[in-house]
C-alpha positions, 0 to 999 in steps of 0.5 A: 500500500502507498500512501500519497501525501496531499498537497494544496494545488498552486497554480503557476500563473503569471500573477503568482510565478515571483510572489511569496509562498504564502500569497501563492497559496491564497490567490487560487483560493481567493480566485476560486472564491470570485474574490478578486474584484474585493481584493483589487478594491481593497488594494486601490482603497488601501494605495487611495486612502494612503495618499488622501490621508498623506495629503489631508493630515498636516502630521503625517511625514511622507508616505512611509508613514502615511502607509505605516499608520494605514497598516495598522488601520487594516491590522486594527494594531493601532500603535498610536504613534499617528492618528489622523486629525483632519474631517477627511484623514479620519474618514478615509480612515475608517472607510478603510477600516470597515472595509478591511474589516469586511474583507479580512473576515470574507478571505477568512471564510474563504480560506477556511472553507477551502481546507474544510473541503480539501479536507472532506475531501481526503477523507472521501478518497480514503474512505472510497480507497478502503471500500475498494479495499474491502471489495477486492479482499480475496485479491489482496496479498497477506500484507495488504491484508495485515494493514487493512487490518490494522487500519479497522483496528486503529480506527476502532480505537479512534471512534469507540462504537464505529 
């Protein structure tokens, strides 16, 4: 008996050939999900609001700055050390803020129903593989018989009544 490790299928595409591993990871995953209008809005928002606030906050020192403070807008850090105080800072800020918030929470969702069904999924296989098993019984040979039965008795320690 072989066992196959799964792994999550990344796609070689041109917009995550030089990306880090983990946004390599998630952009099938938020494709599959039809969230990236939400994630290109969420960019724009986020590059948006960095210059309003940049412009509108006489504080701010430069854009590094102006892009620290939106960060932790996203992340709801919240440092303190900038605080916008201009009517269109503070709005920009919290637009950005509720929206992040928003879609933080749907990528979220996304990525948890993508490895709950990924999940399902392994189990659907191993489950079909040991039926298949049990239905060729007579065609296996004595070690494949040991480790089928093994597999039985493991799982009935796993789930007492099963």
């Amino acid at each position: 008996m072989e066992k196959s490790k799964k792994t999550w299928h990344v796609e070689n595409d041109a917009a995550t050939k030089n990306a880090p591993l983990r946004v390599r990871a998630i952009w099938p995953v938020i494709r599959a999900a039809g969230l990236v209008p939400w994630t290109m809005m969420f960019v724009v928002l986020f590059i948006a609001v960095t210059f309003i606030v940049d412009a509108a906050e006489p504080g701010m020192d430069g854009l590094g700055n102006t892009a620290w403070l939106m960060f932790q807008v996203v992340t709801t850090i919240g440092f303190g050390d900038f605080a916008p105080i201009s009517i269109a800072g503070r709005v920009a800020t919290v637009v950005l803020s509720t929206y992040s918030v928003l879609f933080l929470a749907l990528v979220t969702g996304a990525v948890v129903s993508y490895c709950q069904e990924r999940l399902r999924a392994h189990q659907n296989e191993s489950v079909a593989h040991f039926i298949d098993q049990l239905e060729h019984l007579p065609e296996l040979s004595h070690e494949e018989l040991v480790d089928l039965s093994k597999k039985v008795k493991r799982i009935h320690r796993e789930r007492p009544g099963v």
